[in-house]
C-alpha positions as CSV (number, residue, x, y, z in Angstrom):
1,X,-31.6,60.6,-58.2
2,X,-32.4,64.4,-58.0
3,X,-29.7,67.2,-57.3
4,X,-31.5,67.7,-53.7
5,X,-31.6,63.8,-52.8
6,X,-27.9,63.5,-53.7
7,X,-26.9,66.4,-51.1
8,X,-28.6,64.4,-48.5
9,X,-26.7,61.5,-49.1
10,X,-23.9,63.4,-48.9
11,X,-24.5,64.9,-46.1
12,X,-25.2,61.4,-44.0
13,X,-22.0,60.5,-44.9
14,X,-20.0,62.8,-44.2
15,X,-21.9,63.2,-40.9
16,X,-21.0,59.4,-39.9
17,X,-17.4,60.2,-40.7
18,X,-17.5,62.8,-38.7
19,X,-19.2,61.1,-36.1
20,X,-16.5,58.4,-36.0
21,X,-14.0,60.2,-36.1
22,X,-14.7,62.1,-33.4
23,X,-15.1,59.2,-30.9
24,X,-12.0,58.2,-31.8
25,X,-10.4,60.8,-31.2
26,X,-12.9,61.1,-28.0
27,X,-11.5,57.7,-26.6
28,X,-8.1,58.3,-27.7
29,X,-7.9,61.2,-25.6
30,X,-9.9,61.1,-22.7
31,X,-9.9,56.8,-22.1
32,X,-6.5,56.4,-23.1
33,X,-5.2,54.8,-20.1
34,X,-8.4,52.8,-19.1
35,X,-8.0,50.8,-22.9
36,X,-4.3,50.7,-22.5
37,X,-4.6,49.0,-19.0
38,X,-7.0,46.4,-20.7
39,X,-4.8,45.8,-23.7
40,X,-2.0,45.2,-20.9
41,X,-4.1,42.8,-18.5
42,X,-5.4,40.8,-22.0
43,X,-1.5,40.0,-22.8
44,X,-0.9,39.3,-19.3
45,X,-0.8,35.4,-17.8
46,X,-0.9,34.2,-14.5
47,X,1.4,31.0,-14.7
48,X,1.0,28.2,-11.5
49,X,4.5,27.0,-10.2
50,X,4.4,23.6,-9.0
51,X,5.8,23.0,-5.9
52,X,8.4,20.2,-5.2
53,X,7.4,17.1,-3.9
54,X,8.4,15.9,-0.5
55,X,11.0,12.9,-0.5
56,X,9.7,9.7,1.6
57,X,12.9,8.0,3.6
58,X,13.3,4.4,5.3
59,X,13.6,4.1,8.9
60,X,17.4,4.2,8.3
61,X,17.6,7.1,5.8
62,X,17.5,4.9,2.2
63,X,15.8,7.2,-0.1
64,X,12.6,5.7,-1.3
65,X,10.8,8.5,-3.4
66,X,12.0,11.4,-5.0
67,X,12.0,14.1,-7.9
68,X,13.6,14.4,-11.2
69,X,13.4,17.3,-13.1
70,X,12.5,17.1,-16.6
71,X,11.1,20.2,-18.9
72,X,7.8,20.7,-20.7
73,X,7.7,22.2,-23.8
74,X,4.5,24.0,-24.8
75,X,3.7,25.0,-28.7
76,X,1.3,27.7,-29.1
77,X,1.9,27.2,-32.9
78,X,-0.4,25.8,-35.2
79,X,1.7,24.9,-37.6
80,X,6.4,25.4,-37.9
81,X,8.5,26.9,-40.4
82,X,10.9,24.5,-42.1
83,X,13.8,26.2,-40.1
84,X,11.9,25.4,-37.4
85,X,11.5,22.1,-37.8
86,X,14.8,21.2,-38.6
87,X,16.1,23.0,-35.4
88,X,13.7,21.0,-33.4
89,X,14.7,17.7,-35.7
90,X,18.5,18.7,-34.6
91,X,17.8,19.0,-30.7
92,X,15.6,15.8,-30.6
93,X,18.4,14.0,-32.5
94,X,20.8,14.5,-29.5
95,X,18.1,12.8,-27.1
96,X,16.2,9.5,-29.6
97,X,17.0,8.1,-32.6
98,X,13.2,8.8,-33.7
99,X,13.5,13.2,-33.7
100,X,9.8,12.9,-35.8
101,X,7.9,11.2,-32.8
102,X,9.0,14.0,-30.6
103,X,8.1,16.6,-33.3
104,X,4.2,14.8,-33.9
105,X,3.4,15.1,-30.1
106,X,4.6,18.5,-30.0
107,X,2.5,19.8,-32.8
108,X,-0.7,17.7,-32.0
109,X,-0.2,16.9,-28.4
110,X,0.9,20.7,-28.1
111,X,2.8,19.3,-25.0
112,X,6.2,17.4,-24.5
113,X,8.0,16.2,-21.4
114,X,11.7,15.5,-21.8
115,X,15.0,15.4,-20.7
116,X,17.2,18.8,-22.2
117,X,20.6,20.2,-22.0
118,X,20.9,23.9,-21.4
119,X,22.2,23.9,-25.0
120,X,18.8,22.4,-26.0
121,X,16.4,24.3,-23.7
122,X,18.5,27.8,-25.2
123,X,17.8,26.7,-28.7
124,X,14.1,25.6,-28.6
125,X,13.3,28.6,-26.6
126,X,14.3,30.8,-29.4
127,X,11.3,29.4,-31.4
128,X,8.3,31.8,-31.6
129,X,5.1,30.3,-29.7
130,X,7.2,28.1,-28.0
131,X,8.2,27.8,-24.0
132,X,10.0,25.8,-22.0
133,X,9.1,25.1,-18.5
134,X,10.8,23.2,-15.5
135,X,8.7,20.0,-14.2
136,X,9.5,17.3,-11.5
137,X,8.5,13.8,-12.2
138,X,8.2,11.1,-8.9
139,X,10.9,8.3,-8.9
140,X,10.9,5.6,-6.7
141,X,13.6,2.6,-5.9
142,X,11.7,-0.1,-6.9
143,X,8.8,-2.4,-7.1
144,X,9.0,-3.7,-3.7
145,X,7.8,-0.7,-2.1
146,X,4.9,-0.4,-4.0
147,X,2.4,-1.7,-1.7
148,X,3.0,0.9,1.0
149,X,4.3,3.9,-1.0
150,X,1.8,3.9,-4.1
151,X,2.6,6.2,-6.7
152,X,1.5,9.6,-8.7
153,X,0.8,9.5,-11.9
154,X,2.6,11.6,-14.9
155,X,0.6,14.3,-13.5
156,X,1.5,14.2,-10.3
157,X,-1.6,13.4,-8.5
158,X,-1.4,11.0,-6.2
159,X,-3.3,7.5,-6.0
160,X,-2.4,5.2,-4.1
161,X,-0.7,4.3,-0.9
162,X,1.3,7.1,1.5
163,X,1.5,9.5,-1.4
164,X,-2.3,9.4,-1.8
165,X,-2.9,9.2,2.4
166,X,-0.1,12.0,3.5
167,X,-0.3,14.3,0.3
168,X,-1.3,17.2,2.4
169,X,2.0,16.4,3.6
170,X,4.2,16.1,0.8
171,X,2.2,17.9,-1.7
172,X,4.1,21.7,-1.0
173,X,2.1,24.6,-1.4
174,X,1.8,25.9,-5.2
175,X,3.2,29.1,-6.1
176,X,2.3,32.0,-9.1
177,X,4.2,34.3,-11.6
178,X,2.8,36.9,-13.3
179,X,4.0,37.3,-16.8
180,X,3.7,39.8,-19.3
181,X,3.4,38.1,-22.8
182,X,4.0,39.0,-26.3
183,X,1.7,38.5,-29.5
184,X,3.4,35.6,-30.5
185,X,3.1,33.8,-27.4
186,X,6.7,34.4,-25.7
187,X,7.2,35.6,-22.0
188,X,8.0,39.3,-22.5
189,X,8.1,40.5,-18.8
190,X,7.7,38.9,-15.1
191,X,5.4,41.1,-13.3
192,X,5.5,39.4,-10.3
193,X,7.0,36.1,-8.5
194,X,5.3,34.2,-5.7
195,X,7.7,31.0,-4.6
196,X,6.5,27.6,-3.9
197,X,7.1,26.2,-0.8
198,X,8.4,22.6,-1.0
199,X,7.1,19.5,0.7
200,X,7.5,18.1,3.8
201,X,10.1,14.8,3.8
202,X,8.1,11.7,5.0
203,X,10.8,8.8,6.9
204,X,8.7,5.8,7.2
205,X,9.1,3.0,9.3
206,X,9.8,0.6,6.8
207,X,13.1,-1.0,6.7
208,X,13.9,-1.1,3.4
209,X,16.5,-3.7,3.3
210,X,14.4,-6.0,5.1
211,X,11.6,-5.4,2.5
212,X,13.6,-5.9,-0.7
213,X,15.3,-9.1,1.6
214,X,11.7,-10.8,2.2
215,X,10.7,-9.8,-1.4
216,X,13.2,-11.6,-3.1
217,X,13.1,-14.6,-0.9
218,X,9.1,-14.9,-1.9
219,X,10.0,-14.6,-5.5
220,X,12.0,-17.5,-5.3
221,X,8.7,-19.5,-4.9
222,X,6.9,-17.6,-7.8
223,X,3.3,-17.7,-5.9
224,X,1.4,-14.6,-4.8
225,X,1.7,-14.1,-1.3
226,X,2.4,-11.4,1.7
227,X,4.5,-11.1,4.2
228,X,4.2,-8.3,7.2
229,X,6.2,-7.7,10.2
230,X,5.9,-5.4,12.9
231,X,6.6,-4.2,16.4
232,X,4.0,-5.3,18.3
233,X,4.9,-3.1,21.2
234,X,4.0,0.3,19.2
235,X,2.5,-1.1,15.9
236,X,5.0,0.3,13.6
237,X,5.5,-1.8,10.6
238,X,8.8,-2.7,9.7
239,X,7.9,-4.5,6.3
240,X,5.0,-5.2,4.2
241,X,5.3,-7.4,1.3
242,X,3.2,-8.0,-1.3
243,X,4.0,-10.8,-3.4
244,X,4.3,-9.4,-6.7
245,X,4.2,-6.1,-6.7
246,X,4.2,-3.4,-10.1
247,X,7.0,-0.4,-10.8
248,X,5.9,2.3,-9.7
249,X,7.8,4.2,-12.0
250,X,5.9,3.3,-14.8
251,X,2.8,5.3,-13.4
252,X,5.3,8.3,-12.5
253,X,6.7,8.8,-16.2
254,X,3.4,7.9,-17.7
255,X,2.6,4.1,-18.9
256,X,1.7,3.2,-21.9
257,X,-1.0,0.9,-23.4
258,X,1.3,-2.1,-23.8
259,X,2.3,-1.9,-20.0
260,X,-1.1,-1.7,-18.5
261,X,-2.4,-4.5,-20.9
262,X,0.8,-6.1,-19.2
263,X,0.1,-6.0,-15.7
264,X,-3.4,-6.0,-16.3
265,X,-3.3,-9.0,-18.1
266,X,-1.1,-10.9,-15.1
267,X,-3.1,-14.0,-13.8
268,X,-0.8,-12.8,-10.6
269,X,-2.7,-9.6,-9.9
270,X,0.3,-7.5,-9.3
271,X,-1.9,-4.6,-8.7
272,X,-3.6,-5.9,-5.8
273,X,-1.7,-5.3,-2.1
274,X,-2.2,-9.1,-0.6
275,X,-1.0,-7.9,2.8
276,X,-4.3,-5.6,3.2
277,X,-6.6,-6.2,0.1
278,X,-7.6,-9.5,0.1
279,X,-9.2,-12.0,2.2
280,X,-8.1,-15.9,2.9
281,X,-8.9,-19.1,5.1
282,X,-6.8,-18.9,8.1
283,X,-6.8,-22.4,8.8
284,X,-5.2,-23.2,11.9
285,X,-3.2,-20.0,12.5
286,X,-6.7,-18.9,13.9
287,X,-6.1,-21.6,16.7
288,X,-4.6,-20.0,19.2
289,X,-7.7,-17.4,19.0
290,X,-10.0,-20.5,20.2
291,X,-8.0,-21.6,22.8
292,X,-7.9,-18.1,24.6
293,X,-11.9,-18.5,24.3
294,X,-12.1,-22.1,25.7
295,X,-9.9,-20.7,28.5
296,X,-11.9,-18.2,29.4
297,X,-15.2,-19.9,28.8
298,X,-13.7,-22.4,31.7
299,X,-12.0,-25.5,29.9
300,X,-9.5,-26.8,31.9
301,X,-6.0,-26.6,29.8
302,X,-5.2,-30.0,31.4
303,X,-8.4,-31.4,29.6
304,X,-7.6,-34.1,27.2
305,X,-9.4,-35.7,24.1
306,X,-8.2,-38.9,22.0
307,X,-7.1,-37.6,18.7
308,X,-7.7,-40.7,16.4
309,X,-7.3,-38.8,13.1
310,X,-11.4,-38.6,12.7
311,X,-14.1,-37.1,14.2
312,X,-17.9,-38.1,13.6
313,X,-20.4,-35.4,13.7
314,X,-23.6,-36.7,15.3
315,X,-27.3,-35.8,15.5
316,X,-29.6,-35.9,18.7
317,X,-30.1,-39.1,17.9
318,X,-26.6,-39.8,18.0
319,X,-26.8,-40.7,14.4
320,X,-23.2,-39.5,12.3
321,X,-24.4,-37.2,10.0
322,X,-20.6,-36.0,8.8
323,X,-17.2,-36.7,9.4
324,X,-14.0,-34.6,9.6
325,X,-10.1,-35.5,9.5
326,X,-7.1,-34.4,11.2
327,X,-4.7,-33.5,8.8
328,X,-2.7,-36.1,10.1
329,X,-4.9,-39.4,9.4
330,X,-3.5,-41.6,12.3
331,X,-4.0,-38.7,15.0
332,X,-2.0,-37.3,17.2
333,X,-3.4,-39.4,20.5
334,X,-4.2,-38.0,23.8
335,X,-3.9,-34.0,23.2
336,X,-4.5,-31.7,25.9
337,X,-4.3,-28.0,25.5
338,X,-0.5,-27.0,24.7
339,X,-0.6,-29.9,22.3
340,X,-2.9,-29.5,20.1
341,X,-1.4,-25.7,19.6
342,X,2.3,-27.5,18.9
343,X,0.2,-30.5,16.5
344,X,-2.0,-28.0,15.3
345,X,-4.6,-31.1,15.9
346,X,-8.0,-30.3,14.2
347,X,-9.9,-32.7,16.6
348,X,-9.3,-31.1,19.7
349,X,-10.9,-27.8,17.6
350,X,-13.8,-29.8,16.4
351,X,-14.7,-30.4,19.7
352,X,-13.8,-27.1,21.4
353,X,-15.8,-25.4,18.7
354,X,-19.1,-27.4,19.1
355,X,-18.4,-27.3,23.4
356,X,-18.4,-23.2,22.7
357,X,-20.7,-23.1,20.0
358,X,-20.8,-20.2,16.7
359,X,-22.4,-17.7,19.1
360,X,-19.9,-17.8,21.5
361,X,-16.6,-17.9,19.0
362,X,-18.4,-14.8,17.1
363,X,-19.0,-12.9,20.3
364,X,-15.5,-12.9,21.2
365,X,-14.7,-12.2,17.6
366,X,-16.9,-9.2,17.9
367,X,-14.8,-8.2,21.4
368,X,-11.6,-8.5,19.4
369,X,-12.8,-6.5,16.9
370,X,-11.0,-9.3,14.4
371,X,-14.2,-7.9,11.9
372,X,-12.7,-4.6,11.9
373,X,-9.8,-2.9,9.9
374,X,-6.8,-2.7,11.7
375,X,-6.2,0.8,10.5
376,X,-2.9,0.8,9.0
377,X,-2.2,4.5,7.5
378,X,-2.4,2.8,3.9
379,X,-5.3,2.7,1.6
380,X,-7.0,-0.2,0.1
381,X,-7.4,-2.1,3.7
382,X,-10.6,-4.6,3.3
383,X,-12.6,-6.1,6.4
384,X,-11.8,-9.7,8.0
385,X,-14.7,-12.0,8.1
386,X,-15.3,-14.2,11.1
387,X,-19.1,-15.5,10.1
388,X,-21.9,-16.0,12.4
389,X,-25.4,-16.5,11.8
390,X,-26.6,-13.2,11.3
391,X,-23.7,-12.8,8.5
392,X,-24.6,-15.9,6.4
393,X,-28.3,-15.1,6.6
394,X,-27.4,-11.5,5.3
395,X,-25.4,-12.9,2.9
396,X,-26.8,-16.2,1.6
397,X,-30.7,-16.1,3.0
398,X,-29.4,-19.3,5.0
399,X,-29.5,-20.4,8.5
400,X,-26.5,-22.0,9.9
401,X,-25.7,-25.2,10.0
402,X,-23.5,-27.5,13.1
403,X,-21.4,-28.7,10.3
404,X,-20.0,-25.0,9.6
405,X,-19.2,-24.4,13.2
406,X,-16.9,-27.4,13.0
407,X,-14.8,-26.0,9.9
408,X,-15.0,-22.1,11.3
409,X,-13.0,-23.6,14.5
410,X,-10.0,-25.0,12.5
411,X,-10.2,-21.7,10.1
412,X,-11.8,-23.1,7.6
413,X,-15.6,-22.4,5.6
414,X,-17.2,-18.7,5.3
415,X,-13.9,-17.6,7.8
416,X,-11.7,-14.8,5.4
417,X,-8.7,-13.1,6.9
418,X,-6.4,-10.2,5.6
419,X,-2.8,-11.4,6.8
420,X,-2.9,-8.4,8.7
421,X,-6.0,-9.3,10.4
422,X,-3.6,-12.2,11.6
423,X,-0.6,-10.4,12.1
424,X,-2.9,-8.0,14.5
425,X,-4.8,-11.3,16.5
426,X,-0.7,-12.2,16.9
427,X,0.2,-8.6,18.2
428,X,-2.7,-8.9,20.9
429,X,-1.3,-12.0,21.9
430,X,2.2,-11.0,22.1
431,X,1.2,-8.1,24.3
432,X,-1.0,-10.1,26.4
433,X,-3.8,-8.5,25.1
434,X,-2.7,-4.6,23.8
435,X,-3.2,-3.6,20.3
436,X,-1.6,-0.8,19.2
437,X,-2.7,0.4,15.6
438,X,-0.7,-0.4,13.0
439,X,1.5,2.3,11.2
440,X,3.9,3.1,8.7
441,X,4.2,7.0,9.2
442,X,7.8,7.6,11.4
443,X,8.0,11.5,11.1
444,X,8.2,14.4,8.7
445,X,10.2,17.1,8.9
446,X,10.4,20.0,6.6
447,X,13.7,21.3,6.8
448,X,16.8,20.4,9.1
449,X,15.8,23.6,11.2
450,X,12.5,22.4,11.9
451,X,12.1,20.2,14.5
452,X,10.3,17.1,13.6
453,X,6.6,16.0,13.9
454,X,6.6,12.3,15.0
455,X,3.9,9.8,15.3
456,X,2.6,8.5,18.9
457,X,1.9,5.1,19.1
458,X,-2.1,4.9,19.8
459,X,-3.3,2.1,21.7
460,X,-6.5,0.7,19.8
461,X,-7.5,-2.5,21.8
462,X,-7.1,-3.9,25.5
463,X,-8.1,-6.9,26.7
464,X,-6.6,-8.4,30.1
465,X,-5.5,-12.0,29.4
466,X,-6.2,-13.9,32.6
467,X,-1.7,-14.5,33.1
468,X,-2.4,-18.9,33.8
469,X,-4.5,-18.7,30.1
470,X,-1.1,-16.7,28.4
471,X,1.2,-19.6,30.0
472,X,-0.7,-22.1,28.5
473,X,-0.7,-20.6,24.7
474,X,2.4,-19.6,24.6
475,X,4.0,-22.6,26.0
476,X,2.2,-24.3,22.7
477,X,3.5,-21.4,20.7
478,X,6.8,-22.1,21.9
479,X,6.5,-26.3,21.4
480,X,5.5,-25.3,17.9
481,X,9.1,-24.3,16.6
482,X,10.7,-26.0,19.7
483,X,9.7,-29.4,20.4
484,X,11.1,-32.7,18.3
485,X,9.4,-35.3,17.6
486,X,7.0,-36.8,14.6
487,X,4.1,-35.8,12.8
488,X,2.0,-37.0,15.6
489,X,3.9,-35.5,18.3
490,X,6.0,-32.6,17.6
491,X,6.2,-29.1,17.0
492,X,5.2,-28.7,13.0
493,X,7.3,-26.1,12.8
494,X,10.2,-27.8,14.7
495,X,12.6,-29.2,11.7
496,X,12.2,-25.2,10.5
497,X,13.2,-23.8,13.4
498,X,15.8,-25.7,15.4
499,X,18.6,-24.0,15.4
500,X,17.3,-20.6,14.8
501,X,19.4,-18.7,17.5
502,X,15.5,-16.4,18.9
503,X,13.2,-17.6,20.7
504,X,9.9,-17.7,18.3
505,X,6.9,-18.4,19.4
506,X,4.2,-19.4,16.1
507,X,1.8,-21.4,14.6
508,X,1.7,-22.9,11.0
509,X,-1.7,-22.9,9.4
510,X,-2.6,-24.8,6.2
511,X,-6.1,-23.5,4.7
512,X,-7.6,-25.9,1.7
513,X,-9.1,-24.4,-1.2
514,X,-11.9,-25.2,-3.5
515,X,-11.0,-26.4,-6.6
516,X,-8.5,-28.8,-6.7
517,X,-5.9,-26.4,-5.8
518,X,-2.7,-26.7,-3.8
519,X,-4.1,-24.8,-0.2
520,X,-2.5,-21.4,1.6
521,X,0.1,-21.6,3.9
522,X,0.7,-19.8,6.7
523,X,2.5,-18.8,9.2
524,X,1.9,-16.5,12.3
525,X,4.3,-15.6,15.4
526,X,6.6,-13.6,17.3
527,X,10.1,-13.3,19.0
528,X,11.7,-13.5,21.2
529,X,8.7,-15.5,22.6
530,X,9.1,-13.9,26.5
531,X,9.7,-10.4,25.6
532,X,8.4,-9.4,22.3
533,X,10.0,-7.0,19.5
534,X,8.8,-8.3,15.9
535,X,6.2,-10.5,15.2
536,X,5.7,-11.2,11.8
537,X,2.5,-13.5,9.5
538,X,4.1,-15.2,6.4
539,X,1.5,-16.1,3.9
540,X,1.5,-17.6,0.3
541,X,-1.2,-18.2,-1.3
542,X,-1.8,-21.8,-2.4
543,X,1.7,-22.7,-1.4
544,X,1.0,-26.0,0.1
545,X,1.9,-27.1,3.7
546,X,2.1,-24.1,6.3
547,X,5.4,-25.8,7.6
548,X,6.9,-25.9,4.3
549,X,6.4,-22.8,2.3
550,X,5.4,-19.8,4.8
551,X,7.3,-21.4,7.8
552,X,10.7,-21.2,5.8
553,X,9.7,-17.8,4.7
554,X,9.3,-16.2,8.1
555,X,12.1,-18.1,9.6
556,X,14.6,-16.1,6.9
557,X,12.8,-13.2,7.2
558,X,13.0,-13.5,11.4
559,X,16.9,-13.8,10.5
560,X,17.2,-10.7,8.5
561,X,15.3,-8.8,11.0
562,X,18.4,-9.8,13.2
563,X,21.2,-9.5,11.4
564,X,19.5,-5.8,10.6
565,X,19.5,-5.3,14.5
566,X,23.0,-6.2,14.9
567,X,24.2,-4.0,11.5
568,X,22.3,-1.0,13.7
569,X,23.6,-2.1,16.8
570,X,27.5,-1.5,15.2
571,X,26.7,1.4,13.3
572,X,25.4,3.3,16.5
573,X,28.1,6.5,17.4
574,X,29.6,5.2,20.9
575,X,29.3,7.4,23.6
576,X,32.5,9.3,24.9
């Protein structure tokens, strides 16, 4: 390189240099505070506060769901010192036996969720590119108030049930800090606080102890089943059992692998909400729904067939081309009306139903709206299905055939009811002919200052039951659980009920099932029978005899619902 190239080079360099140099200085001068306020907004953090949950309350004040606070530690730290480690071995020694599980889902999980002393939260928090944060976690009482309540999951998102349906109640409204943070990860400063604002309490109007009372009396059976009650007068629900039912609690603190194979796993279907989700034959609980129709179609309720135990279906020849049975093989004899509700005789049915014919029964279905939800403020409610022949050529490609309006008028063949599709039917009959929609919402409130927001009954359905056609039905209803006498004569809920100190006025129903299974029973009614307060459907799925499983069932819950009444009644402050 010659002397003259060599100054050049020289002279480019020191020229960048220079050049350098003097924009540094440049920025440092002139932009100091515009790159100073950027350094501070990059080591700033906006941090979302959770708000609290709202609690959810029985009708009497028994806490259902509420919050426990747990912490969260979060590691920012790829990696711990071994005086780290064995400060964090030391803490998690006071809370398992296993400190090393702990430390593994902090370092690869980078997240933790745990129970801590002060002690604890002072020494973890002294760990560089570690913080500790307050959380709340949902706990409920117990499995029985699963179908209605639902859950949130470890997250606290909600999934199911009221907590899913009023979260823009109880959710709160999310708050905010503004923090200042240092290089190794640690809040420094709070810039700025914005409160949460808590949840709204939810009092249902569930009574609790009558829930965990009907709960325990189905378990004794050990078959699925639901029972619901309500007050027909303004639709609140007082209980709604679902026969069994999961823990909630194990969605709330976060379930693991073996738990969901568990319940997942259960030939019982804990998961599924029998009271709402699921369909059944009736059977003959769907009797009293036929007689109203006959009534008003113009049958005389004095009318009378010969109930011999069979019935022959015949062609327009008059050629049998099927025959159907009474459940009790030697009959029941002449049956008018009012008897063959208290019997529950099938042959008068088989011969209302073809006198009416499918058309007519699914018209007055359709004015009943029986193929509607109810809807109950819960999700997962399903559809009834009363067919016709429009449904089963939708649903098969075939026309209908005579023999199929025979079994739909005893509640049996393509016929699928939710138990509170029954329970509702029952509710319009009790209130000769009012349905008020079904709820389990009571109030909220959001403080004790606030004054709270309750819900108005809604009247869904009217019909105006001709007063001679009400007599008639519920004189039957009455003879079920009132009149003595034999299989062929008396009330088939009569040895249940006896010397039950209410008035009830029911019906049993026994549905058969395909495959050599045991069938549903049933029972539907309501008390006391002249002047309505509860009315309640029983139902347990292939339980056998309608009178011996469901009948017993609604008879103790009927008593509980009573001796609540009176507990209430005694615990009301007397007026001065």
């Amino acid at each position: 390189m010659n002397e003259s190239r060599f100054k050049l080079f020289i002279t480019i360099i020191f020229l960048s240099f220079f050049i350098l140099i003097s924009r540094a200085m440049y920025i440092q001068i002139f932009h100091n505070s515009k790159y100073k306020k950027e350094v501070e907004e990059l080591s700033t953090k906006i941090i979302t506060l959770n708000p609290i949950r709202g609690n959810i309350y029985d009708k009497n004040g028994i806490l259902l769901a509420w919050n426990e606070k747990i912490y969260v530690i979060e590691n920012f730290n790829e990696s711990f010192s071994e005086k780290d480690l064995q400060l964090l071995k030391n803490v998690f020694s006071t809370i398992t036996d296993s400190p090393e599980t702990y430390i593994d889902k902090l370092i690869f999980q980078k997240k933790l969720n745990i129970k801590l002393t002060p002690a604890n939260i002072k020494q973890i928090s002294n760990i560089k590119g570690i913080r500790v944060s307050e959380k709340y976690i949902r706990k409920y009482k117990d499995n029985t108030i699963y179908p209605i309540i639902g859950y949130v999951n470890s997250e606290g998102v909600p999934l199911y049930g009221v907590e899913k349906l009023y979260n823009n109640i109880l959710e709160g409204k999310p708050g905010y800090q503004i923090v200042k943070i240092t290089p190794g990860g640690r809040i420094d400063k709070i810039l700025e606080t914005v409160d949460p604002i808590k949840g709204k309490d939810l009092y249902l109007t569930i009574d609790y102890n009558l829930q965990k009372y009907i709960y325990d009396e189905m378990e004794k059976y050990k078959k699925p089943g639901a029972v619901i009650m309500s007050n027909p007068n303004d639709g609140s629900i007082l209980a709604l059992v679902s026969y069994p039912s999961v823990e909630p609690n194990l969605f709330s603190s976060g379930l693991s692998i073996q738990d969901w194979k568990k319940i997942i796993y259960d030939t019982k279907q804990p998961l599924i909400n029998r009271a709402i989700s699921s369909v059944y034959a009736p059977g003959s609980v769907i009797k009293p729904f036929f007689a109203l129709i006959g009534l008003e179609e113009g049958i005389s309720p004095e009318a009378t067939i010969v109930c011999d135990g069979k019935f022959e279906l015949k062609n327009s020849q008059g050629n049998v081309i099927a025959e159907y049975y009474d459940w009790n093989i030697f009959g029941h004899g002449v049956t008018d009306l009012v008897k063959s509700l208290r019997v529950s005789c099938n042959l008068y049915y088989y011969n209302l139903g073809l006198n009416l014919g499918i058309d007519t029964m699914s018209s007055y279905a359709k004015l009943f709206r029986l193929n509607d939800k109810t809807g109950i403020d819960l999700t997962g409610e399903i559809n009834s299905v009363f067919p016709d022949r429009i449904w089963k050529k939708e649903t098969f490609g075939k026309d209908w055939f005579i023999g199929e309006t025979v079994l739909t008028s005893i509640g049996q063949g393509y016929m699928q009811f939710t138990p509170i599709g029954i329970l509702r039917l029952y509710n319009i009959l009790s209130t000769k002919g009012k349905y008020y929609k079904f709820h389990v919402l009571n109030k909220y409130v959001k403080n004790i200052y606030e004054k709270p927001v309750v819900y108005e009954k809604k009247l869904n359905f009217t019909y105006n039951i001709n007063p001679v056609y009400y007599f008639n039905i519920l004189k039957g209803l009455i003879e079920v659980t009132t009149f003595p006498g034999n299989s062929s004569n008396g009330g088939t809920a009569y040895h249940v009920f006896k010397d039950f100190k209410g008035l009830v006025a029911g019906k049993t129903g026994t549905a058969e099932v395909t495959g050599g299974k045991s069938p549903h029973s049933w029972f539907a009614g309501f008390m006391p029978a002249n002047n309505p307060e509860v009315s309640i459907v029983a139902f347990v799925e292939n339980g056998g005899y309608g009178s011996e499983v469901a009948a017993p069932i609604a008879r103790k819950a009927l008593e509980r619902y009573l001796f609540e009444k009176d507990l209430g009644e005694k615990n009301k402050p007397s007026k001065k």
